[in-house]
N, C-alpha and C positions, 0 to 999 in steps of 0.2 A: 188333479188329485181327488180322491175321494173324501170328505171332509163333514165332521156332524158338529152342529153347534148344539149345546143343551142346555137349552132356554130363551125362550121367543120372547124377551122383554125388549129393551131399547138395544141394547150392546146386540145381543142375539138376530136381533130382524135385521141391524144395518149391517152388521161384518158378513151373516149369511147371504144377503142379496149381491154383497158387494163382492163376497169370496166367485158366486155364481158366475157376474158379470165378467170375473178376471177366466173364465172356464171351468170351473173347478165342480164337481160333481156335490151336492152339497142338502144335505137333510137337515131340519130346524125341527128341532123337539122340544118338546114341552108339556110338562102333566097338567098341563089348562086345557082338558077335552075343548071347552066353549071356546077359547081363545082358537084354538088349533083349528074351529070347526069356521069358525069367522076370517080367519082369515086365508083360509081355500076358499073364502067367498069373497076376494079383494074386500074384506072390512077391515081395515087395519089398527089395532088396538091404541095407536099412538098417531103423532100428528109430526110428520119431519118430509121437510120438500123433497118429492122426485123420489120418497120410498115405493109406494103404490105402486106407480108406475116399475118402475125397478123391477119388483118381486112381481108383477103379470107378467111382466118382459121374457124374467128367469123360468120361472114356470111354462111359461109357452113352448120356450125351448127344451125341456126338460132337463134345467141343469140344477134345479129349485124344488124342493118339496119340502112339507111339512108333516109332521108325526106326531103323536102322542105319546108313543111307544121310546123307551133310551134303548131295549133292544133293540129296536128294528134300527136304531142311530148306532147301536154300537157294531151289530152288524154287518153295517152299510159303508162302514168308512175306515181307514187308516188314522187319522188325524182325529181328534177329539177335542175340540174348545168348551169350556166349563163356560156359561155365560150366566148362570141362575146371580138372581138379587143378594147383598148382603149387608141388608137392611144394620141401624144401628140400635144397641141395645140401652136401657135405660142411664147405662152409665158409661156408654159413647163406644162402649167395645163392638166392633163388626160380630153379626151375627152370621154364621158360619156353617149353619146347621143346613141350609141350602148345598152348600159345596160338598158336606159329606155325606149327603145322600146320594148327589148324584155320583162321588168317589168310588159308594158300594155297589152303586147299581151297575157302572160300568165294569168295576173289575168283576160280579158273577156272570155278567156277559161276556166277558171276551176270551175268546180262542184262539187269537192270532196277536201278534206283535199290534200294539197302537202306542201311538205319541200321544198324551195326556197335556193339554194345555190351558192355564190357567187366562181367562180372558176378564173374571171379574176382577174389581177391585179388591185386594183383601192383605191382610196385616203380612209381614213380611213372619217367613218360617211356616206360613199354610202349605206352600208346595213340600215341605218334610212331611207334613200330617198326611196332604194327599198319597202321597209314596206310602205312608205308614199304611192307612186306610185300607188303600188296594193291594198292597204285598198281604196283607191281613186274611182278604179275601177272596185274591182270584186263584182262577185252580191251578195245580204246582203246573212250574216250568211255560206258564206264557210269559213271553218277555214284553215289558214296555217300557216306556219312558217317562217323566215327569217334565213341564216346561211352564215359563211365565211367559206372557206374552200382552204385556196392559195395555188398554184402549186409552185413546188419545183422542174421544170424537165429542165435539162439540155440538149439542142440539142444537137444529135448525140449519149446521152445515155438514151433518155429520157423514155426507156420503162423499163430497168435496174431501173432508177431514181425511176419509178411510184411502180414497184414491190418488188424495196428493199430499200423503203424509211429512211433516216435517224431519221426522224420524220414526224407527220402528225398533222397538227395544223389546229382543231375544233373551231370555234366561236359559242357560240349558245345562244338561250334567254328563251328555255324550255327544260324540262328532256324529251319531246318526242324528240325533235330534237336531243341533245346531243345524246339517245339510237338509234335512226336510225342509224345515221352517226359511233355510235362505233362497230352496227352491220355491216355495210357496208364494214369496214375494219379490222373489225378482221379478217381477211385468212391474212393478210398483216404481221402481228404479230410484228410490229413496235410500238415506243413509242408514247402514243396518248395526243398531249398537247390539254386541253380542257382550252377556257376562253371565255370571251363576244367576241361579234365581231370584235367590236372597237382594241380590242388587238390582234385578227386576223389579222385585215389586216393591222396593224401597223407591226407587224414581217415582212411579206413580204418585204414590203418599204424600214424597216431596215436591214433585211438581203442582198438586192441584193444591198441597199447602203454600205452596210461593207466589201461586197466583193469587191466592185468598189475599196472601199478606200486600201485594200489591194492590190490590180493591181496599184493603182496611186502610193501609198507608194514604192514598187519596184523598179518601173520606175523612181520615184525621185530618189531612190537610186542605180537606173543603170548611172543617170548622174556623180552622187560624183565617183563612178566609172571606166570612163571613165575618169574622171581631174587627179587623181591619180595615175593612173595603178593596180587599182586592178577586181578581177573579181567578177564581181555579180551574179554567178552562186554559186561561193563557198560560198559568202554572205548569200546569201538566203534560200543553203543547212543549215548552220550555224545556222543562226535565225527559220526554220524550224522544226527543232529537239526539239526545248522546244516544248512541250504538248501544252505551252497556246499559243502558236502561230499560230501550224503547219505547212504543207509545202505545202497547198493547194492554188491556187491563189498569188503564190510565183513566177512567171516565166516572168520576164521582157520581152518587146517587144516592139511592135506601137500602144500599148492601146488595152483597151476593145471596145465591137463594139455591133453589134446584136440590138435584139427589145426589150431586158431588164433592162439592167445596164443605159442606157442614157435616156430612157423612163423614168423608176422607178427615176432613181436621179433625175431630171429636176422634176419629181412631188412633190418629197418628198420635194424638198425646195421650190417649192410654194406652197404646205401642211403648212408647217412650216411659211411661209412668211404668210399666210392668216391667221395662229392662232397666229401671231406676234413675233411669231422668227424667227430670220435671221440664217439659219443654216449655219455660213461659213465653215464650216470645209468640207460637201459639194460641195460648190461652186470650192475649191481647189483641191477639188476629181475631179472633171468637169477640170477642167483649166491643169491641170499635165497631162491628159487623152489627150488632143487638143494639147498640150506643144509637147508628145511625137511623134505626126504623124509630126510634125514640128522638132524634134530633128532629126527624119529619112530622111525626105528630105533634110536635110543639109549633113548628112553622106553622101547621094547619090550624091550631087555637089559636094562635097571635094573632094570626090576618082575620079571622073569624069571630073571636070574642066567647061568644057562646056556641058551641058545639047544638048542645040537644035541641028537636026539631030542625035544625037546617038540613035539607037533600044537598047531598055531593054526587056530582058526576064522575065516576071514575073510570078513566080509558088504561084497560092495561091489567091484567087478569096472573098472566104467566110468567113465570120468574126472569122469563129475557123473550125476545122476539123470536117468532118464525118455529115457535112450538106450542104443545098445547098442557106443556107440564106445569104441572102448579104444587109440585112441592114443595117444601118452605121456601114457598112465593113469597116476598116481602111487603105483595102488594094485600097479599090476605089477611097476615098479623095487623097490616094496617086499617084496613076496613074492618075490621072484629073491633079494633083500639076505638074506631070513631062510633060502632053500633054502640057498645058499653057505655057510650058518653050521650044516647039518645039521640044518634044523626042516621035519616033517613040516607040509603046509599041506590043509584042508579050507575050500572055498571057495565061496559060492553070490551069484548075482546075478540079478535077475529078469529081463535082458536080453542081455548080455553074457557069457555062457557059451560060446555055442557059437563067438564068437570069440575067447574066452580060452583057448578047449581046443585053436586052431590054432598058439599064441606061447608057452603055460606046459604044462614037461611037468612028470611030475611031483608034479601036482595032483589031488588028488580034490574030485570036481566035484561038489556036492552037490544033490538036489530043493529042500530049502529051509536057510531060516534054522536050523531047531533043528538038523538033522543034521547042521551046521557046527558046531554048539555038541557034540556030544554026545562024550563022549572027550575034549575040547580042553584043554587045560593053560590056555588065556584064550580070548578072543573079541576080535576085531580089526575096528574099525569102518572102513573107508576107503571109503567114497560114503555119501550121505545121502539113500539113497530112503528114501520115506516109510512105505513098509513094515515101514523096522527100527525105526523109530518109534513102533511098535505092538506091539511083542513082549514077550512073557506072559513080564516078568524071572521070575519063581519058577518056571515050567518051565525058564526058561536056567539059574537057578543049581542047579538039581536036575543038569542034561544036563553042565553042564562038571566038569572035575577040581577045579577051585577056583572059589570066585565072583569071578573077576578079569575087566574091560571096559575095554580100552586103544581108548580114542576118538579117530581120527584127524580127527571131525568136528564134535564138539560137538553132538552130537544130543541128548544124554539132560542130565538134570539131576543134578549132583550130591550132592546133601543128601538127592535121593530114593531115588538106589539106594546110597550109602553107608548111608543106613535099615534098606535088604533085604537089608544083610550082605555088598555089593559092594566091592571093593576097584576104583574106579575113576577109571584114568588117560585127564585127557584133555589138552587143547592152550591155554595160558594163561591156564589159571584156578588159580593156583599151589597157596598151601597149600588152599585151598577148593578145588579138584579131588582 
């Protein structure tokens, strides 16, 4: 198929490369002339395995390009994916103003029949606005369609995510749209939920709310805990093992983070607040989530005493591994909590530097793991790449001031490095941590 996605941000660059790879004729737009010009230069604006690679692959073949231009994307294609950002607003509402530009842009483009499909995340009843927007505007008598179609990709797996979906959930309001969209992904050969749109992009909202509330629930239950002495690693194996639970989103730490769990939730309760439900159960998902980067920084003063003047080494930059996003990174709030209190901060992450070095000043930015260690009064774990995973503890305990490992992840084991003369705090594994 012929097919434009508009807007080269994270959703935009993985579903376009991946729509390419499945055949598909495929143009990525975006009014970032810089963006657009970097990456016809394989620069790629973001940091996700096997993308790079991907979109030279696609391009060599010519099934891949990028534009500047939504005409030349409207153009160019039958199919139409809406992917632009919808950042949130002061008072948690999705910011939308993204979506209805590109709405107007494409209906004074188009002269032929297109399917119009919502690929960002956004409040449920926007596919009625987009309808309204473009019926508004395009010139009489083109026909198209309206469609939801939410992403389900996780950074750092997110081309796995796109290619061996656990589901693909269709919103449509005609049998032409619904048979586009099921042709488009049958090579996929995944389950295909089909409903209105309304119930599209309801799932999303609640989906990435239930997995919030799964990571808060944890976390409440890595405090109870930590008061006890019991450990919440064996807890969560425990409760994992029933079928209706599983053991996904089961791993206590410093909260969730990123551009979707705190986005999505903060919408979905002014979703709810605007159609007159107070969704608290929500709001408690939020508050457990802010509770936990505050549970952390106390662990850090207890074992420490005095905060100001001590360097911390900190491994772990980006809100989860095997990306290089750092948006409300849990691990920032907390290094800004420990500068405020006068602590020197040495910091390394395999991906996420060089946009850590645009938000934290301040900071010395280290080549790797040990030179964060080296001088350090402790070591401070917040992301669980697998790289720290692997680190040669008796050169750590040689490089730091003390053998002290404040583990905001539950990486490491603790009977092994309490062994190697470790003094190490981690997250509810009480007297056994």
């Amino acid at each position: 198929m012929n097919i434009s996605i508009i807007g080269s941000g994270y959703v935009g660059l993985v579903s376009g490369a991946c729509f390419a790879e499945l055949g598909n004729r495929v143009i990525c737009a975006d009014n970032d002339k810089q963006k657009i010009a970097a990456i016809k230069k394989g620069i790629m604006p973001i940091y996700e395995p096997g993308l790079e690679e991907l979109i030279a692959n696609n391009i060599k073949k010519g099934r891949l390009k990028f534009s500047s231009s939504i005409k030349e994307a409207v153009k160019g294609s039958e199919v139409i994916f809406i992917a632009v950002g919808t950042p949130s607003l002061d008072n948690g509402e999705a910011d939308l103003t993204g979506i209805e530009n590109v709405a107007y842009n494409i209906a004074i483009n188009m002269t032929s029949y297109h399917l119009i499909v919502e690929k960002s995340t956004v409040p449920v009843e926007t596919g009625k606005w987009v309808k309204q927007t473009i019926s508004n505007h395009a010139k009489g008598g083109v026909k198209f369609d309206v469609a939801s179609n939410p992403e389900f990709l996780r950074e750092g797996s997110a081309i796995n995510d796109f290619m061996h979906p656990d589901r693909i959930v269709v919103g449509v309001e005609s049998k032409k749209a619904e048979e586009i969209l099921t042709n488009l992904y049958k090579p996929l050969k995944a389950p295909l939920v089909i409903t209105d749109i309304k119930s599209a992009e309801l799932i999303k909202h609640a989906s990435n709310a239930f997995l919030a509330t799964k990571i808060s629930f944890i976390n409440a239950v890595s405090r109870i805990c930590d008061k006890v002495g019991a450990d919440v690693m064996e807890v969560a194996e425990g409760m994992g093992l029933d079928k209706r639970i599983g053991q996904s989103f089961l791993s206590p730490g410093i909260g969730y983070g990123g551009s979707c769990f705190p986005k999505d939730l903060d919408a979905f309760i002014n979703i709810s607040e605007k159609l007159g439900y107070d969704f608290e159960l929500l709001r408690a998902v939020k508050d457990v989530n802010s509770q936990q980067k505050e549970f952390m920084f106390k662990k850090i003063r207890d074992v420490l005493w005095i905060i100001k003047n001590k360097t911390i080494g900190v491994l772990g930059l980006s809100f989860k591994p095997n990306t290089d996003d750092i948006r409300n990174a849990p691990a920032l709030e907390i290094i800004r909590a420990l500068q405020a209190e006068g602590a020197k901060i040495k910091a390394y992450d395999p991906s996420a530097m060089k946009k850590a070095k645009e938000v934290l000043d301040g900071v010395t930015f280290c080549e790797d793991s040990y030179n964060a260690c080296r001088g350090s009064d402790c070591l401070l774990i917040l992301t669980e790449w697998d790289e720290f995973k692997e680190l040669d503890f008796s050169k750590v305990k040689k490089l730091l001031k003390r053998p002290l490992i404040i583990d905001g992840r539950n990486i490491y084991e603790p009977e092994a490095l309490k062994k190697m003369g470790f003094t190490y705090i981690c997250v509810g594994r009480g007297k056994r941590g």
